[in-house]
C-alpha positions as CSV (number, residue, x, y, z in Angstrom):
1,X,6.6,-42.9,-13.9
2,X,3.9,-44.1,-11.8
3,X,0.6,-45.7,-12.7
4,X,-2.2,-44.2,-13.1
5,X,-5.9,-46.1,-12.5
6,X,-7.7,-44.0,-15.0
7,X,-10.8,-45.9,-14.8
8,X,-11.3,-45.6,-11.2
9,X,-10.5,-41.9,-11.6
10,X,-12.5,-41.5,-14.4
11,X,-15.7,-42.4,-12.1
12,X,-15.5,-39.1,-10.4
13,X,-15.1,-36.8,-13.8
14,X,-17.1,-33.3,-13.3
15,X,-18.2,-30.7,-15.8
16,X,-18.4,-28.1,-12.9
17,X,-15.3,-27.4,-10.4
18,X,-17.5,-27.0,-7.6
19,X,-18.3,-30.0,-7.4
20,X,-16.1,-30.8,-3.9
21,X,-16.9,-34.7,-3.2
22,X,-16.0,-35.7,-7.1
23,X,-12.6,-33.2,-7.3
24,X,-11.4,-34.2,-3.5
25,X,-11.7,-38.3,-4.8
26,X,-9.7,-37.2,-8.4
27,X,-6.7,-36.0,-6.0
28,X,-7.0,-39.1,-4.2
29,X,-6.5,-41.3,-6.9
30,X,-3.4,-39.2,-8.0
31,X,0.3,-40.3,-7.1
32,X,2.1,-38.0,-4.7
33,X,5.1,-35.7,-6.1
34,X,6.8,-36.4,-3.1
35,X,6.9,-39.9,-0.5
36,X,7.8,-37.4,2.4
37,X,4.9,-34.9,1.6
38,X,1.2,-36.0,2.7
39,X,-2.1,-33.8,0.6
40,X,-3.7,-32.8,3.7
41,X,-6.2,-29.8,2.4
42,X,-7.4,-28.3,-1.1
43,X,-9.2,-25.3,-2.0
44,X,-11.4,-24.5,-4.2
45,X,-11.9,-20.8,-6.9
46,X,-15.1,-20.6,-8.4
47,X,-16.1,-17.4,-7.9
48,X,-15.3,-15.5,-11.4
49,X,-12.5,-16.9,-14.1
50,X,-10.0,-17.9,-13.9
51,X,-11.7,-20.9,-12.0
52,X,-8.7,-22.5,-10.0
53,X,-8.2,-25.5,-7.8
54,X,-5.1,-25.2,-5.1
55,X,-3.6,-28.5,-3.7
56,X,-1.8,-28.7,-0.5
57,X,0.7,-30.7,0.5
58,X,2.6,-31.1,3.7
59,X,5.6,-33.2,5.1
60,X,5.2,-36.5,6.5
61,X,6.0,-36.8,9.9
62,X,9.2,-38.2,10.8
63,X,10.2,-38.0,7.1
64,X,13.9,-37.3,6.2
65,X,15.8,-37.1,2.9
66,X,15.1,-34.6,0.0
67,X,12.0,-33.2,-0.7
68,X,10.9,-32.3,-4.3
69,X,13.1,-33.9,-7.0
70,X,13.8,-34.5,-10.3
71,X,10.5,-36.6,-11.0
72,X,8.6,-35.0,-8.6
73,X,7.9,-31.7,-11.1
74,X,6.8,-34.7,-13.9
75,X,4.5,-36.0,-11.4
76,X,3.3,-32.8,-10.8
77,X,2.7,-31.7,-14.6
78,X,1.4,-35.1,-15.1
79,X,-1.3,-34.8,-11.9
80,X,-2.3,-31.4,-13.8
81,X,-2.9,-32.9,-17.1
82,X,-5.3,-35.5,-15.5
83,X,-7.2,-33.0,-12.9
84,X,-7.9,-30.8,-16.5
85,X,-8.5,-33.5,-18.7
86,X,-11.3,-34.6,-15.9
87,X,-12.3,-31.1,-14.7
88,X,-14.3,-29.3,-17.8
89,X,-14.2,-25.9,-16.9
90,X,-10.8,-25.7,-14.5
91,X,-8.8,-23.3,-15.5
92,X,-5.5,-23.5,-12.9
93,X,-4.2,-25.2,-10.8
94,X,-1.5,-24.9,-8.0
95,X,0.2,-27.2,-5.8
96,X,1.3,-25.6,-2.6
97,X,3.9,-27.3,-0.1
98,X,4.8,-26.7,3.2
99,X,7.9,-28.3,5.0
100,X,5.7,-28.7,8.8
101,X,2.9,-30.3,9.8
102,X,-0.3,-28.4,9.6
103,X,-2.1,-28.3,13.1
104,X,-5.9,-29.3,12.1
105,X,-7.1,-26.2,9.8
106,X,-5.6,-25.1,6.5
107,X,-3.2,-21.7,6.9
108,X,-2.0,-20.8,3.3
109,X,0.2,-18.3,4.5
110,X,2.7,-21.6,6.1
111,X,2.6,-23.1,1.9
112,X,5.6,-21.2,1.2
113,X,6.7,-23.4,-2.3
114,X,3.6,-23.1,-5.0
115,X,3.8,-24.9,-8.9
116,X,1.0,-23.2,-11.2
117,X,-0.4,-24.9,-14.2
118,X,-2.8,-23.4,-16.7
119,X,-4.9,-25.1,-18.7
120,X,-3.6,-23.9,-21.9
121,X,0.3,-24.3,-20.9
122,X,-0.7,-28.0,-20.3
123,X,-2.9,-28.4,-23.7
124,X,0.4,-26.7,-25.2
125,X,2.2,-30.1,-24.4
126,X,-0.4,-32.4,-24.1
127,X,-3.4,-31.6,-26.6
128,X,-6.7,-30.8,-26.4
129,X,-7.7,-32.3,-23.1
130,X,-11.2,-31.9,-23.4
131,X,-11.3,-34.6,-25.9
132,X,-9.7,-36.4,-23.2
133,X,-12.9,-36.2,-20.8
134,X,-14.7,-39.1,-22.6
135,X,-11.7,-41.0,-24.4
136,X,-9.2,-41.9,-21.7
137,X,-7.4,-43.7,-24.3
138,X,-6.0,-40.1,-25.4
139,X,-5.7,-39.1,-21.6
140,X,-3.2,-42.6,-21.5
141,X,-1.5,-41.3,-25.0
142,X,-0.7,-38.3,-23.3
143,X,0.5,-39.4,-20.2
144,X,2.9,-42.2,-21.1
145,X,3.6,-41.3,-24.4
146,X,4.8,-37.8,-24.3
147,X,8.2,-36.6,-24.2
148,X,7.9,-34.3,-21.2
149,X,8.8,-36.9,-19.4
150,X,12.0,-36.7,-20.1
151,X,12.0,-33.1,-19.1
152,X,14.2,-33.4,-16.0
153,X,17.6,-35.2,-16.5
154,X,17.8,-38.2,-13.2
155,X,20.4,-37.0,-10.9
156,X,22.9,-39.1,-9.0
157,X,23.9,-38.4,-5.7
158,X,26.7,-39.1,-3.9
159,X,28.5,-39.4,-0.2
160,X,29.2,-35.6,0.6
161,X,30.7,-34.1,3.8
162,X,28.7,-33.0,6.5
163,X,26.5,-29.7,6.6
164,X,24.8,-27.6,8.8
165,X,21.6,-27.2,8.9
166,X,21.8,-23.8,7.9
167,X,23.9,-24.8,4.7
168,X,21.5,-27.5,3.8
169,X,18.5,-25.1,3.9
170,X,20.4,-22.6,2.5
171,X,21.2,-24.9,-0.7
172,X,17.6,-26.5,-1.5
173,X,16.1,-22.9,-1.1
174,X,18.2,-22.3,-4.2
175,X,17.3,-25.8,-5.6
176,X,13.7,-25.0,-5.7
177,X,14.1,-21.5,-6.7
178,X,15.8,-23.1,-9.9
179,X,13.0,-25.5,-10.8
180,X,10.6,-22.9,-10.0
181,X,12.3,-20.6,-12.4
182,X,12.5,-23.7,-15.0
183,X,9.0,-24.0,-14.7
184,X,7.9,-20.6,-15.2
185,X,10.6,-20.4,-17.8
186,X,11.6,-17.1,-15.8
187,X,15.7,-17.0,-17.7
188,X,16.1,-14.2,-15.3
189,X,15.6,-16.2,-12.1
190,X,17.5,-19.3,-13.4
191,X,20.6,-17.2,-14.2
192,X,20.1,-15.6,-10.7
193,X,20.6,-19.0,-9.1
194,X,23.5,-20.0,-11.3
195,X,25.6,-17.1,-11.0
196,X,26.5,-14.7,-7.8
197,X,25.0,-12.0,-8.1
198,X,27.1,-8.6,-8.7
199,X,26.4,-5.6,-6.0
């Protein structure tokens, strides 16, 4: 679980999503999900509710290894709790993820693996976070305290024979369709990558 400095982030807590230069330096406090993603872009939803804040990430040059894993999605539900707890009137969030590097200007359609959290599915787990705005000893509570953090199990990996490229991109798609579908809590889609499906 990594650290959180909530009283440097706590310096740049907004009532009002719009506010870009405070909500850009909360995400840049926050731990990445990922060592081999980068947050390059975000964008902001405040025209009518639900008012939602999309973060982009993209993969580091020259990285190699696995992408999202186990503690990545706490990281990610964890990053949510503190965005809403120092966002007053966010209502969503999503983190987006692409596996290239973007080329200067932010193309959603290249984001092709998005995590959404509303603000209620987080208070569900967490509590009330806007009593969290002004009393980040609740905001700590929550975030090394509660049990979600033992949501994922830690996997072990071991020496495996070699695949193709094909098979290894073949396999994670089906990897982060499952936590996708965990998340969402979509049964349908996490049977679908378990078993084969019947024509």
């Amino acid at each position: 679980m990594p650290n959180y400095n909530l009283e440097e982030i706590s310096k740049h807590k907004t009532p009002y999503l719009g506010n870009n230069s405070k909500v850009s330096a909360i995400i840049n406090c926050l731990p990445l999900p990922s060592k081999n993603y980068i947050q390059r872009y975000m964008s902001l939803d405040t025209k009518e509710k639900p008012l939602g804040l999309t973060v982009y990430y993209e993969k580091q040059e020259g990285s190699a290894g696995q992408n999202l894993n186990a503690s990545s999605y706490t990281i990610m539900e964890k990053n949510a709790l503190v965005l809403f707890a120092m966002i007053k009137n966010l209502d969503e969030i999503k983190f987006a993820y692409r596996d290239s590097k973007s080329t200067g200007s932010l193309d959603t359609s290249k984001y092709s693996v998005i995590f959404s959290y509303k603000r209620r599915d987080i208070e569900n787990t967490y509590g009330n976070t806007a009593s969290m705005y002004d009393n980040l000893e609740l905001l700590k509570n929550a975030l090394y305290n509660n049990s979600s953090n033992n949501n994922f199990k830690k996997y072990s990996f071991y020496n495996l024979p070699e695949f193709t490229d094909e098979e290894v991109t073949s396999a994670r798609a089906v990897v982060e369709k499952y936590f996708k579908a965990l998340h969402d809590k979509n049964d349908k889609a996490i049977l679908e990558t378990i078993h084969k499906k019947r024509k």
